[in-house]
C-alpha positions in Angstrom: 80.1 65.1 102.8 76.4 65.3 101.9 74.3 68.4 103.8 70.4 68.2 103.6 69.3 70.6 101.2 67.6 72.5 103.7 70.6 73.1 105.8 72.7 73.4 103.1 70.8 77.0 101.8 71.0 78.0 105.6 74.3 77.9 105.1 74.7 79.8 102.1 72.5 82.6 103.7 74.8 82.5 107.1 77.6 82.5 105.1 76.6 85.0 103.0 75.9 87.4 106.0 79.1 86.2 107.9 80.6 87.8 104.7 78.8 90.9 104.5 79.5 91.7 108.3 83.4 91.0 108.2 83.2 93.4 104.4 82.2 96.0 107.0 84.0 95.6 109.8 87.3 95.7 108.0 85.7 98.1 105.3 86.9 96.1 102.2 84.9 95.1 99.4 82.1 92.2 100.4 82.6 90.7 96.8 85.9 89.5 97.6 84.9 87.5 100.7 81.8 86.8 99.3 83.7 85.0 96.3 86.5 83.4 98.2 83.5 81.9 100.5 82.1 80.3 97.5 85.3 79.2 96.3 85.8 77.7 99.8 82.2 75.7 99.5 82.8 74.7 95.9 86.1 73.6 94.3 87.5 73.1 98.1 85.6 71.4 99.9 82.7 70.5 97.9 80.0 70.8 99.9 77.8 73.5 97.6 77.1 72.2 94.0 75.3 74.8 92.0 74.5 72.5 89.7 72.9 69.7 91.3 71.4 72.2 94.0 69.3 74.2 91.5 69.1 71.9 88.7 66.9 72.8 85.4 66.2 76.2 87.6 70.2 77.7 87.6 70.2 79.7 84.6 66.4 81.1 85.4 67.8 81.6 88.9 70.4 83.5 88.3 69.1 85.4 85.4 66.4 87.0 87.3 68.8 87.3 89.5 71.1 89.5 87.5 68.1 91.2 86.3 67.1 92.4 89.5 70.8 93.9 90.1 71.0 95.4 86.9 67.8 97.3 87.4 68.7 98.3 90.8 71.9 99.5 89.6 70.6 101.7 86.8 67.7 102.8 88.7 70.3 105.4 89.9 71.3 106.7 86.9 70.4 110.3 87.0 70.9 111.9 83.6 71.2 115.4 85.7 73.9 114.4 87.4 76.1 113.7 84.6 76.5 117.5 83.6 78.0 118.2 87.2 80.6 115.4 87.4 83.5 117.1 85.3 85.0 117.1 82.4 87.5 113.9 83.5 85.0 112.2 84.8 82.7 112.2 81.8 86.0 111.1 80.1 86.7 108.1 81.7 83.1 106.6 81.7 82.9 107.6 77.4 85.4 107.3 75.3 87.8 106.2 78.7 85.4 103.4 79.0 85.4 102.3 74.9 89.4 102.5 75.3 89.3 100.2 78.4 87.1 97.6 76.3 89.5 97.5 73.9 92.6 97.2 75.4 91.2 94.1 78.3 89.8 92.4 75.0 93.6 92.4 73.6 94.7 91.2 76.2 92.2 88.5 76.8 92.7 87.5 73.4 96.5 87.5 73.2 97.1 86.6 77.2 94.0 84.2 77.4 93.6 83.1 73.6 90.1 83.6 73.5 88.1 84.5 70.6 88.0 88.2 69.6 83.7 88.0 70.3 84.5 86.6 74.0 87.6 88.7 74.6 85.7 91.9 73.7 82.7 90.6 75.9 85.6 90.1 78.7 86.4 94.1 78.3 83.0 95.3 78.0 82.3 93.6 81.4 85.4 94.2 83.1 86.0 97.8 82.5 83.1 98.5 85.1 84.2 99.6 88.6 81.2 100.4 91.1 80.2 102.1 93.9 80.2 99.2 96.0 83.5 98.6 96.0 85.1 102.0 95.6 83.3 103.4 98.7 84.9 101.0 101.0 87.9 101.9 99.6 87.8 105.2 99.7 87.0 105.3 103.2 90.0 103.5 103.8 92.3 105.5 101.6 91.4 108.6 102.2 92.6 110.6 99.2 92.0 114.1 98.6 88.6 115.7 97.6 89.5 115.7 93.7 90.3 112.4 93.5 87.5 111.0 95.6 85.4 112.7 93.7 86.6 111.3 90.7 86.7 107.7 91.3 83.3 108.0 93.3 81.8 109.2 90.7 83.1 107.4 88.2 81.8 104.7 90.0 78.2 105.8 90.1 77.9 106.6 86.3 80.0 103.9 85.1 77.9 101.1 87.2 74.8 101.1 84.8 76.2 102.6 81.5 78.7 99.7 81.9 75.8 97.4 82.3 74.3 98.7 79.4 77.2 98.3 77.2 78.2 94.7 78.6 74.4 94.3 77.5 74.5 95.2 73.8 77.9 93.3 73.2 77.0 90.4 74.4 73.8 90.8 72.3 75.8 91.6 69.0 78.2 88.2 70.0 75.2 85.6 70.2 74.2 87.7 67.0 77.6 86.4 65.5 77.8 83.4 66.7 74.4 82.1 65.6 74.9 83.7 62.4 71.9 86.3 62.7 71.7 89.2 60.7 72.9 92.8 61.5 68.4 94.0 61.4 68.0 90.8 63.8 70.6 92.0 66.2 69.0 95.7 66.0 65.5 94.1 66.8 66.5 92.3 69.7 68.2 96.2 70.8 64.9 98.1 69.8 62.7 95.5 71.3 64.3 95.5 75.1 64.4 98.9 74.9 60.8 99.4 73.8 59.5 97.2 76.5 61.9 98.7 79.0 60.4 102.1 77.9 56.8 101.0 78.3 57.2 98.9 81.3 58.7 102.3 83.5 55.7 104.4 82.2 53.3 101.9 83.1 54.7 101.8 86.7 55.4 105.4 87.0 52.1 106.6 85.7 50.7 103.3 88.3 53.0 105.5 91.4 52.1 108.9 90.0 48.0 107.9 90.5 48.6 106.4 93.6 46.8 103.3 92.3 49.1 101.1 94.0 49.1 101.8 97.8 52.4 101.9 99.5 52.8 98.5 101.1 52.3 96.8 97.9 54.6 99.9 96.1 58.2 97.5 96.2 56.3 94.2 95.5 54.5 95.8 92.4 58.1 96.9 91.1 59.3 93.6 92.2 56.9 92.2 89.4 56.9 94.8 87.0 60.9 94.4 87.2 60.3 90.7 85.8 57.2 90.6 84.2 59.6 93.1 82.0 62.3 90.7 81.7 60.5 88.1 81.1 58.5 89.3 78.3 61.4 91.0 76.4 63.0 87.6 76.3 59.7 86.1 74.9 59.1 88.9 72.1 62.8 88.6 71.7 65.7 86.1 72.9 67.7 87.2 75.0 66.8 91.2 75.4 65.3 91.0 78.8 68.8 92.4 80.4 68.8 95.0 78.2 64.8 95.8 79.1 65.3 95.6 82.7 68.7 98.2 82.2 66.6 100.5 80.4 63.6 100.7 82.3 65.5 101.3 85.4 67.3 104.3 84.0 64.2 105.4 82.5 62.2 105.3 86.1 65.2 106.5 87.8 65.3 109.8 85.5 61.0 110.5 85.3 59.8 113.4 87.3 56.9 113.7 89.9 58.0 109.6 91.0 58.7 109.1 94.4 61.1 105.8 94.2 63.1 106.2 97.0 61.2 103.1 99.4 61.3 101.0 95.8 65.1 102.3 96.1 65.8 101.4 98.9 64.0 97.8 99.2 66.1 97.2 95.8 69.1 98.0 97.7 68.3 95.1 100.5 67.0 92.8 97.8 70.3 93.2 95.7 72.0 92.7 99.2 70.9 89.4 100.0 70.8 88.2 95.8 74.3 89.4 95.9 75.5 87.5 98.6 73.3 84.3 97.6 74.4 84.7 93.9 78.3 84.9 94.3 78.8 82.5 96.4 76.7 79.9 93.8 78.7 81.1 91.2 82.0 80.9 92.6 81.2 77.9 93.8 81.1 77.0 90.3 84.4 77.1 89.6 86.7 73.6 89.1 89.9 73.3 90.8 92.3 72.8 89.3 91.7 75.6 86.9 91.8 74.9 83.2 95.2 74.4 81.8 97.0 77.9 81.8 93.9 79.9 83.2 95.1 80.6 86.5 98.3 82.5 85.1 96.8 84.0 81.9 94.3 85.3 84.8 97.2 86.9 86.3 98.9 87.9 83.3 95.6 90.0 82.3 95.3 91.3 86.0 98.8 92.8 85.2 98.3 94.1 82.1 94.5 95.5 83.7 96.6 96.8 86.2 99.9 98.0 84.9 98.9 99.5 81.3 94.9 99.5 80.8 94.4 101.7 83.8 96.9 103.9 83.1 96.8 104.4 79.7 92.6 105.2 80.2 93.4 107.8 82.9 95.9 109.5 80.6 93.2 109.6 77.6 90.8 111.0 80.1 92.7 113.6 82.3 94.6 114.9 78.9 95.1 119.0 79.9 92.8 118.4 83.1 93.9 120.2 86.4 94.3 117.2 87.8 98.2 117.1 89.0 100.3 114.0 88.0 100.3 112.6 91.7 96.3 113.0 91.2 96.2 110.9 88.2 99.2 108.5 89.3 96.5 106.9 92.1 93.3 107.7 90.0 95.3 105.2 87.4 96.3 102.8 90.9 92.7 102.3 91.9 89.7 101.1 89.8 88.3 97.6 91.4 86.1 95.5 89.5 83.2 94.5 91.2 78.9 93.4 90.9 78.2 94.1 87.7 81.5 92.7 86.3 80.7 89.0 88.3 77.2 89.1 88.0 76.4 89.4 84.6 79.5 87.1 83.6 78.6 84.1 85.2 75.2 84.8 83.6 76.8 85.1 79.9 79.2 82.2 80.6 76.6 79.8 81.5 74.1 80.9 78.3 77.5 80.9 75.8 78.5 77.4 77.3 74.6 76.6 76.7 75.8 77.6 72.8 78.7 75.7 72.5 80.9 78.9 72.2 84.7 77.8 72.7 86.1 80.2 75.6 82.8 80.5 77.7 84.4 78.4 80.6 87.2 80.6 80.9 85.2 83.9 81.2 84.4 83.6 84.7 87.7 82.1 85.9 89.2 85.2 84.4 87.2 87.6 86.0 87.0 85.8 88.9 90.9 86.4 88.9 90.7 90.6 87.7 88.4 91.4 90.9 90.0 89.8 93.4 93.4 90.8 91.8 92.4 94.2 92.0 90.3 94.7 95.4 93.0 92.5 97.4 96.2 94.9 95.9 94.8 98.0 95.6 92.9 97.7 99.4 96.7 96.7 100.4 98.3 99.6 99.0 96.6 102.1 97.9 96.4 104.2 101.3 100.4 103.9 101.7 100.7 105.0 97.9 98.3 108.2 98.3 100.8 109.0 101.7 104.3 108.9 99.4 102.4 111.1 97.0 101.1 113.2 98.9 97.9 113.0 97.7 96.0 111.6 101.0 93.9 113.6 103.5 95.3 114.3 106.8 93.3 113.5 109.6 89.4 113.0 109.0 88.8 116.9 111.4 85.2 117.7 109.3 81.7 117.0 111.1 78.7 115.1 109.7 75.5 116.8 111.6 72.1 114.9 111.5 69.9 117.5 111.7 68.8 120.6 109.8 66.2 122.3 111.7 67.4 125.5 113.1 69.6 124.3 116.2 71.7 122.0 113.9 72.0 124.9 110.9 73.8 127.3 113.8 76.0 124.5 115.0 76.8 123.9 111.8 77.4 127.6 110.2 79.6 128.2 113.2 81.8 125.0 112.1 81.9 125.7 108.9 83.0 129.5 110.1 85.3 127.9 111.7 87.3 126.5 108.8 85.9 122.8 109.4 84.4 120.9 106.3 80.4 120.2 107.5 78.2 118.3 106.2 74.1 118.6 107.1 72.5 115.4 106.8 68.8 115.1 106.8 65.6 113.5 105.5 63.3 116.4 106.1 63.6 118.6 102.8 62.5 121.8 105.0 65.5 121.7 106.7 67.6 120.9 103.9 66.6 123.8 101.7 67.3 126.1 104.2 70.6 124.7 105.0 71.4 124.9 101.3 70.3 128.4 101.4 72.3 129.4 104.0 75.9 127.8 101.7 76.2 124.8 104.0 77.2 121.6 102.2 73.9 119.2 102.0 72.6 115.4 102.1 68.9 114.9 101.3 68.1 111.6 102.9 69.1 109.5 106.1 72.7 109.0 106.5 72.8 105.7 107.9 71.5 104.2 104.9 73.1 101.8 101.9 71.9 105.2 99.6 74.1 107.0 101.6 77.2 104.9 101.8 76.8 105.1 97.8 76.1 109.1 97.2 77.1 110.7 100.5 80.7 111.6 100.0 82.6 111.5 103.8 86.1 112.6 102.6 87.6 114.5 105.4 84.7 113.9 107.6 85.9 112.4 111.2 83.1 113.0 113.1 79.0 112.9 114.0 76.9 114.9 115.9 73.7 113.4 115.9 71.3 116.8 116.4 68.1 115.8 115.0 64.8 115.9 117.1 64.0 112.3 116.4 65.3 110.1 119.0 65.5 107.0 117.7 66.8 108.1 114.6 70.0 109.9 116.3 70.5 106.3 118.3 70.6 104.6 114.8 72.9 107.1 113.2 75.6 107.0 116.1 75.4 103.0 116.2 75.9 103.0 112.5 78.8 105.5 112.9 80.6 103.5 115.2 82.5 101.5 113.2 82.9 104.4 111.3 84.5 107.1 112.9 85.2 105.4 116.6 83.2 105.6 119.6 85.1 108.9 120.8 84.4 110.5 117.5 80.3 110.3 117.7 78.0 112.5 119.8 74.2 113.2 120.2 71.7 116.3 121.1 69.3 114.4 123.4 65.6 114.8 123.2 65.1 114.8 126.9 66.7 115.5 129.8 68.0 112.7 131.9 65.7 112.9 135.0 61.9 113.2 132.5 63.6 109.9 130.7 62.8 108.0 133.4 63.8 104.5 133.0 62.6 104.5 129.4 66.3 104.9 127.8 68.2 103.1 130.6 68.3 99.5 128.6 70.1 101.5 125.9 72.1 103.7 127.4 75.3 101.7 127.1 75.0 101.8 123.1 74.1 105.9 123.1 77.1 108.3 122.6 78.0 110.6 124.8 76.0 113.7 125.3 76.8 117.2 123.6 77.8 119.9 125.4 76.9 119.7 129.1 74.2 117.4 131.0 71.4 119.7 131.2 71.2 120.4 127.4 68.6 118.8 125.1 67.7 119.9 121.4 64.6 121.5 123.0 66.2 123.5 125.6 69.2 124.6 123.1 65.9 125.6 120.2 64.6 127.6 123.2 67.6 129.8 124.0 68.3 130.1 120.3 64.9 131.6 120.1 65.1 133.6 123.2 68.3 135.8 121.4 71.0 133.6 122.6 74.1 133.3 120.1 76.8 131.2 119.1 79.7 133.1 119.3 83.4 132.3 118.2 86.4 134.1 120.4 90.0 133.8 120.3 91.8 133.6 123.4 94.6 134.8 124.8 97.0 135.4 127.8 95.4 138.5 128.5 91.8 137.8 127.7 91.2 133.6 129.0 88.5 131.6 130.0 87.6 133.1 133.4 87.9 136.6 131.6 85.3 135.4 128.9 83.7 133.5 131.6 83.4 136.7 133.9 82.2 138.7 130.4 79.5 136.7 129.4 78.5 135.3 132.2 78.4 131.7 134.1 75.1 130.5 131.9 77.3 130.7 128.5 77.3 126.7 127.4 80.5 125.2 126.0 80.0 123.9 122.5 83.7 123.1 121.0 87.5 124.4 121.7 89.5 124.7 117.9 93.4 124.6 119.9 96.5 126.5 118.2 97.0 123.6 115.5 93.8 123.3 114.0 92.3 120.1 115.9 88.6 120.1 117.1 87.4 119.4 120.4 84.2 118.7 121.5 82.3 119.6 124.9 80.2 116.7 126.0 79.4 115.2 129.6 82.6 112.9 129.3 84.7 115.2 128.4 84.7 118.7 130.4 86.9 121.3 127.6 89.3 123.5 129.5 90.1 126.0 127.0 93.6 127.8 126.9 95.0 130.9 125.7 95.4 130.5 121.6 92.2 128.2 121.3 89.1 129.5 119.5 86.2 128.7 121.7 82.3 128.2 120.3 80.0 128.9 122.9 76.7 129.6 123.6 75.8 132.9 125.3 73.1 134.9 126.4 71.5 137.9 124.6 72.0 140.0 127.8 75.4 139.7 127.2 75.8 140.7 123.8 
């Protein structure tokens, strides 16, 4: 079946996003059905042929391509980070990492037969996990704060220091195979990372004087991005990855430059390359498989799986506190993912461009190790943590949008309360005081790709959307939805219902309930917080009950949350009137009178 070429990239878009969409509604990796989409318009049915479709412009494609992932991948990189991640953590993306390498290019070698230059190209690239597909996971396992810790930021570092490694052996192979000296191999290395160097100060300094005015900010770094690459690989063949890695970590790490818009528009760029790029490349792919591929795929998937893994934990949580149940799922899970696909397809289709025997099987192979890996581990990792005992119970902490002074008390009195509470917010005021105050902080809009990567949600079961920006707490609870449940997410209105008018009545039916009782906005609750009313936390009794306080305190005291005798939370909101009983611990609102 022929498509027009017109329709046929409509599709790849549609499908692309199809595959995005179902990644998040079942939170699993979007690499896996992003690749089994492209396997589906390739080798199966044949309607998608990479090579025909982009012709002479495939390996500039998807070069730029890669480059623009790469960058955006090490353009979060932050070298300060790296001394508060733990000593395990720094283990397993160092010498961890140089172990993994090693042992996936013996087995690629003796499971695969490829040639010791391709196998140790295979473990360079395949020891990388990422943030993109352990944050899925995570959500879904739901393991302790240790070892989410650990694996999230493993994923983080390891993303572009993994890149940057995959880089420089794939730069020493060519070196081999073509026979070039051990000086030329170090000039293609000093060269990429010169221009790298001199391409982020030139657009930092460009950001720092404002020359550039904002709406032009992402396209500049768009072009600087591939101007970069581009003339790396012209000073030097084949160094432009290695440029673009560089000056992204170097940008990501300068002070006094405000990236976060180039951040994020990297993030949705990457998004849509991503979902474009794997679906080509998969589509790649012959079927039948090469003789043997297919189960020397699966034979290194086990060995990944069964003895790599492990045997790196071990190296890198050596006399850590880490119990063994800790380290028995930090060995289970590690899923390849972006970088790993990405840049192999890249480096098969410039080795098979060589002649280099083995080049064809690269991708196949890890092709097979990612979807080995995301499709068992997202199976059974969750019932594993369970047996060991090693998984959260239920998700009872709150995410609060909000940090001006109404959402600081709410949350202090949560986090009194025993509850883990996390402030959210993109106003830095509000943060700093937060922080000030010991509550746990996130600088930056929670409903964001940023976020999904950096803001850590173990234990976290709920939202309270408490910020005085309307639209913003509508965006947060819709994004939360899938997240957390529709009983799970609330919001602080801005406005009362009768000075709304019919303004908010289209979206009413998408807004989350309304916290605490129906006459409460954010303005009215910063007004009585300001006027000497407190939060206050009681435990009741048989004696001393609800009328009692009620009679106490008087009949204006506002209902904020109930804790009952086990520990569970409940919320006060217009669809759900709290009746509290003797053992619960009641937060409420009172007046100053009363105190």
């Amino acid at each position: 079946m022929t498509l027009d070429l017109g329709l046929l990239l409509v599709l790849v878009l549609g499908i692309g996003f199809l595959a995005q969409w179902l990644a998040w509604r079942v939170k699993l990796p979007a690499i896996l059905f992003l690749l089994l989409a492209g396997i589906a318009l390739g080798p199966v049915s044949s309607w998608v042929v990479p090579d025909k479709l982009l012709g002479k412009l495939e390996i500039p494609v998807v070069s730029l391509s890669v480059a623009l992932i790469l960058f955006e991948g090490s353009l979060t990189l932050r070298f300060s980070e790296l001394r508060g991640i733990g000593r395990v953590v720094r283990g397993l993306v160092t010498y961890g990492a140089v172990i993994a390498v090693l042992l996936l290019g013996v087995a690629a070698h003796y499971l695969a037969g490829l040639s010791w230059e391709v196998a140790l190209l295979f473990g360079a690239l395949t020891c990388v996990t990422g943030p993109t597909v352990i944050a899925p996971m995570l959500r879904t396992v739901r393991p302790n704060a240790r070892i989410a810790n650990t694996l999230r930021w493993e994923g983080i570092v390891i993303d572009p220091l993994g890149a940057l490694f995959g880089v420089l052996v794939y730069e020493a192979v060519v070196s081999h195979h073509q026979g070039r000296t051990i000086g030329v191999f170090l000039a293609i290395v000093a060269c990429g990372t010169a221009v790298g160097l001199l391409a982020a100060w030139l657009l930092a300094s460009l950001l720092r004087r404002q020359m550039i005015p904002e709406y032009l900010q992402n396209y500049g770094s768009l072009v600087a991005v591939l101007a970069a690459f581009t003339l790396s690989n012209t000073m030097a063949h084949e160094s432009g990855l290695l440029a673009v890695t560089v000056m992204g970590i170097a940008l990501g790490n300068m002070r006094g430059v405000h990236i976060d818009d180039i951040l994020d528009f990297k993030e949705n760029l990457t998004t849509l390359l991503v979902s474009v790029l794997f679906i080509l490349l998969a589509a790649r792919l012959t079927w039948p498989l090469p003789d043997g591929v297919l189960w020397s795929g699966v034979a290194i998937f086990i060995a990944a799986q069964l003895v790599v893994r492990p045997v790196t934990v071990a190296v890198a949580t050596m006399s850590s506190a880490l119990s063994w149940r800790e380290r028995a799922l930090i060995a289970w899970v590690a899923p390849r993912g972006i970088v790993a696909a990405a840049v192999s397809a890249l480096f098969a289709l410039k080795l098979d461009a060589l002649g280099m025997p083995g080049a064809q099987e690269l991708v196949p192979l890890v092709f097979i190790l990612i979807i080995g890996t995301v499709v068992l581990q997202s199976a059974t990792a969750r019932p594993l943590a369970l047996w060991l005992k090693v998984a959260e119970p239920d998700a009872t902490g709150v995410l609060i949008y909000g940090s001006d002074a109404v959402a600081r008390a709410v949350a202090r009195a949560l986090a009194d309360a025993g509850f883990r509470v996390i402030v959210a917010d993109e106003q830095w005021d509000g943060i700093r005081l937060a922080r000030m105050e010991g509550l746990t902080t996130f600088y930056g809009f929670p409903a964001t790709a940023y976020a999904e990567r950096h803001l850590d949600l173990t234990g976290i079961g709920r939202l309270l959307a408490m910020s005085f920006n309307r639209e913003r707490n509508a965006l947060a609870c819709v994004y939360y939805l899938q997240e957390f449940g529709r009983t799970k997410i609330y919001r602080l209105p801005t406005e009362a219902p009768n000075e709304a008018g019919g303004r908010s009545q289209l979206g009413e039916p998408l807004q989350a309930p309304r916290l605490f009782d129906a006459e409460m906005t954010h303005e009215r609750f910063a007004e009585r917080l300001a006027e000497g009313w407190r939060i206050k936390s009681t435990r009741l009794t048989a004696t001393y009950d609800w009328p009692h306080f009620i009679e106490q305190y008087g009949s204006m005291t506002v209902l904020l949350f109930g804790v009952e005798e086990k520990g569970a939370l409940r919320v006060a909101s217009v669809k759900r009137e709290l009746e509290p009983r003797p053992g619960w611990m009641i937060i409420t609102l009172v007046p100053p009178e009363s105190l």
